[in-house]
C-alpha positions in Angstrom: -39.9 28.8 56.6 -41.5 26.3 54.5 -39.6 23.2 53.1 -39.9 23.5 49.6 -40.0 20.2 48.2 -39.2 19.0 44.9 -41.6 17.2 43.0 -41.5 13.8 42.2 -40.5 12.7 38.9 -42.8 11.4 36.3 -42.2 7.4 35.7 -41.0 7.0 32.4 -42.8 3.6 30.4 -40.2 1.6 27.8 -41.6 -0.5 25.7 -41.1 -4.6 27.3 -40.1 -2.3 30.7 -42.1 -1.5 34.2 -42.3 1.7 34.7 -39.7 3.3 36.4 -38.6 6.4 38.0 -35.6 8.8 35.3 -33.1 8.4 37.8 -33.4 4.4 37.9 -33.6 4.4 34.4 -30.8 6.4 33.6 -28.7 4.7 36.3 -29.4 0.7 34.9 -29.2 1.9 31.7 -25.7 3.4 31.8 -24.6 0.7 33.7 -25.7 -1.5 31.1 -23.4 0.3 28.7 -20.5 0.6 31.1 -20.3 -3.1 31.1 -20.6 -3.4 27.0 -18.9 0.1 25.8 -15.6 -1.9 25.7 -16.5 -5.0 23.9 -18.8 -2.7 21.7 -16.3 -0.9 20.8 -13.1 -3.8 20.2 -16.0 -5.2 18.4 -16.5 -1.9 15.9 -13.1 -1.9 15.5 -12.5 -5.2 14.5 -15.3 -5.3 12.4 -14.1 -2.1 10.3 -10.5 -3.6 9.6 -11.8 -6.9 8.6 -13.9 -4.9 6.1 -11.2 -2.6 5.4 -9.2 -5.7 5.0 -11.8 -7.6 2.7 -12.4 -4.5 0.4 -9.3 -3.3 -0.1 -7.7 -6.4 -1.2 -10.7 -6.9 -3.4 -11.1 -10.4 -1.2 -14.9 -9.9 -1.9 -14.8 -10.9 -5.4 -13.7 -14.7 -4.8 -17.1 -15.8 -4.7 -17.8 -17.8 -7.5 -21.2 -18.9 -8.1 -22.7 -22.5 -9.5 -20.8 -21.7 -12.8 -17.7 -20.7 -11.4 -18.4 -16.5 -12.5 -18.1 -14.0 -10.3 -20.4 -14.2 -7.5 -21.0 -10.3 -6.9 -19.9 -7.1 -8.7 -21.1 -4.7 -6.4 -19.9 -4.4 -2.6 -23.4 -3.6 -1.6 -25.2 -6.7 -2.8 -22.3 -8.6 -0.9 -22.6 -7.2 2.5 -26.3 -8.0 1.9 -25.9 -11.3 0.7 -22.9 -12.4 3.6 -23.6 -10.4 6.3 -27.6 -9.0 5.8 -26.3 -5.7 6.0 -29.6 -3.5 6.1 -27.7 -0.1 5.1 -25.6 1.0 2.4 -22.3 0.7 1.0 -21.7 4.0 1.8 -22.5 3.4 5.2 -20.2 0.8 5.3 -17.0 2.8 4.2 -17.8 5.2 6.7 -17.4 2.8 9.3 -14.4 1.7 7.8 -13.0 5.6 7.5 -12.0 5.6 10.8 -9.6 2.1 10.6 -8.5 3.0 7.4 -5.2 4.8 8.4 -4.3 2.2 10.7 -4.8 -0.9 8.2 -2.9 1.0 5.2 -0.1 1.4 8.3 0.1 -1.9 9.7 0.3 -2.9 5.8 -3.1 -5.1 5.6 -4.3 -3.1 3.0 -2.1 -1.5 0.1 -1.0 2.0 0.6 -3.3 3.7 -1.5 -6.5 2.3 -0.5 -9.0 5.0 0.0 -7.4 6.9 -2.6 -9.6 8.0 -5.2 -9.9 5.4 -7.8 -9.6 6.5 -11.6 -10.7 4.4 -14.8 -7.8 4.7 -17.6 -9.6 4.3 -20.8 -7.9 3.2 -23.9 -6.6 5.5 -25.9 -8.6 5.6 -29.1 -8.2 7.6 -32.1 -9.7 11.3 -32.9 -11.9 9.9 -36.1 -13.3 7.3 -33.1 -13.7 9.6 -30.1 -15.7 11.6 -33.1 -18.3 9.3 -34.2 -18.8 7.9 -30.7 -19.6 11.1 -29.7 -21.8 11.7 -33.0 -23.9 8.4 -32.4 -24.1 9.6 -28.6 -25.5 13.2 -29.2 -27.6 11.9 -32.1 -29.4 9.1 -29.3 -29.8 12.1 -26.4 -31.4 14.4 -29.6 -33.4 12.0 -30.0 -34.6 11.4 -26.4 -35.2 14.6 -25.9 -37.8 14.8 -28.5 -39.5 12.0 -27.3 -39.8 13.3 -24.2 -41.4 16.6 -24.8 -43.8 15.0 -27.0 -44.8 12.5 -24.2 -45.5 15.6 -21.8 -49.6 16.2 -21.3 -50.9 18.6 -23.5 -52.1 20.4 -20.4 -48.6 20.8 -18.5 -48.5 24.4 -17.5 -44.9 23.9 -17.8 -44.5 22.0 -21.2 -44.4 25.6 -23.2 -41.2 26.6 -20.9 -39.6 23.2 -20.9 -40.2 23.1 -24.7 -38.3 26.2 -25.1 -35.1 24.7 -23.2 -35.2 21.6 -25.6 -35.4 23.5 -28.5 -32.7 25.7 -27.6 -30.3 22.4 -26.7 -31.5 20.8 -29.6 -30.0 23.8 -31.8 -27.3 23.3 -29.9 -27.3 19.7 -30.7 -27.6 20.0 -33.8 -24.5 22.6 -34.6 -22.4 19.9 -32.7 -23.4 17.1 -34.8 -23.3 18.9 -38.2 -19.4 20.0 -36.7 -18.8 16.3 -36.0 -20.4 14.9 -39.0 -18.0 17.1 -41.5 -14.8 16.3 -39.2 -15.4 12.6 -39.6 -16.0 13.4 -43.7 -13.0 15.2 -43.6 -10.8 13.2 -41.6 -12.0 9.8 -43.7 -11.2 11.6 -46.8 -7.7 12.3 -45.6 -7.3 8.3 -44.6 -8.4 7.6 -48.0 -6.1 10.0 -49.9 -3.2 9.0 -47.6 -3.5 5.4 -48.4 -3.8 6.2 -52.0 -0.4 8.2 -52.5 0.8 5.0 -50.0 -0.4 2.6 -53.0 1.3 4.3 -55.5 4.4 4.8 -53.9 4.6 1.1 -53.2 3.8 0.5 -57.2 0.1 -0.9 -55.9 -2.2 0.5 -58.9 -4.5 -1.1 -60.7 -2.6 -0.2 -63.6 
C-alpha cells in the first residue's frame, strides 16, 4: 500500500521576516505572546484604572494653559494632546468599562461614575421658556427656506423635499402664531397685575 504523504506547507512571507514554514511561525509567534500576555495584560489594566481614575475625578481639567484657563474641555483632545491617543474618546471608555466596577469598589473613583450624567437647567419662567422657543422655531423656519432655495433647480428630488418643508413650515408656523399670542397674553397679565399692585399700594399718578 502506498504511503500517502502529506504535502508540504506553503512558507508564509511577513513583512521584515524570512520566510518561514506555518508551523514555525505559529510556534515563535505564540511563544512570543506567552512571554508578554501577562505584562500586556497588568499593563491594560493599569492603564484603564489610571484613566478611570483621571476621568472620573475630573483630574483632566487641571491643566491650565499660559493664562492660567482651562487647558482642555474635551477628554478627546486631552488624550491626544498627553498621551497621542490615535482613537476616540469613546474608545477610551470602553477600555476603561471593564475596570470601572473595580475602581468605583476600591473607592478611587466616586460611586456613581459611569452613571449617566444629566444637565439640570435652571428653572426659568413659562413667559421665558415661550419666547426662547419662539426665537428658536422662528431661526430653523428660517433655515429651512434657505435651504430649499439653495437646492439646484434640476434636483430630481427638490419637488419632494419641497413638499416636506412646506408641510413643516405650516407646521411652524401654527406653533409660532400659538406662542406669539401666549407671550401677548401672558405680558398683558404681568402688566395688569402690576397695575391693580400700584394701586393697591396708593402708587398712581394721580
Amino acid at each position: 500500500m502506498a504511503e500517502t504523504l502529506t504535502p508540504p506547507a506553503e512558507a508564509v512571507a511577513i513583512v521584515g521576516e524570512v520566510e518561514k514554514n506555518p508551523a514555525e511561525l505559529l510556534k515563535e509567534h505564540e511563544q512570543i505572546v506567552k512571554r508578554n500576555i501577562k505584562r500586556f495584560l497588568d499593563s491594560g489594566h493599569s492603564i484603564a484604572r489610571s484613566l478611570n481614575i483621571i476621568y472620573y475625578n475630573d483630574l483632566w481639567k487641571l491643566h491650565k494653559d499660559e493664562k492660567g484657563k482651562r487647558k482642555y474641555t474635551n477628554f478627546n483632545v486631552y488624550l491626544v494632546e498627553e498621551f497621542g491617543w490615535d482613537k476616540t474618546a469613546a474608545r477610551a471608555r470602553q477600555i476603561m468599562k471593564s475596570d470601572l466596577p473595580l475602581a468605583i469598589e476600591s473607592g478611587t473613583v466616586p460611586a456613581n461614575s459611569g452613571a449617566a450624567r444629566t444637565r439640570s437647567a435652571p428653572e426659568i419662567t413659562a413667559l421665558r421658556a415661550a419666547k426662547i422657543t419662539y426665537k428658536q422655531l422662528d431661526k430653523v423656519l428660517d433655515a429651512m427656506q434657505d435651504r430649499i432655495s439653495n437646492v439646484e433647480k434640476g434636483d430630481p428630488d427638490k419637488e419632494e423635499l419641497t413638499a416636506i418643508f412646506s408641510r413643516a413650515g405650516d407646521s411652524l408656523d401654527e406653533a409660532l402664531n400659538s406662542l406669539a399670542t401666549f407671550i401677548e397674553n401672558v405680558e398683558t397679565e404681568v402688566e395688569n397685575g402690576n397695575d391693580d399692585e400700584d394701586e393697591e399700594n396708593g402708587d398712581s399718578d394721580e
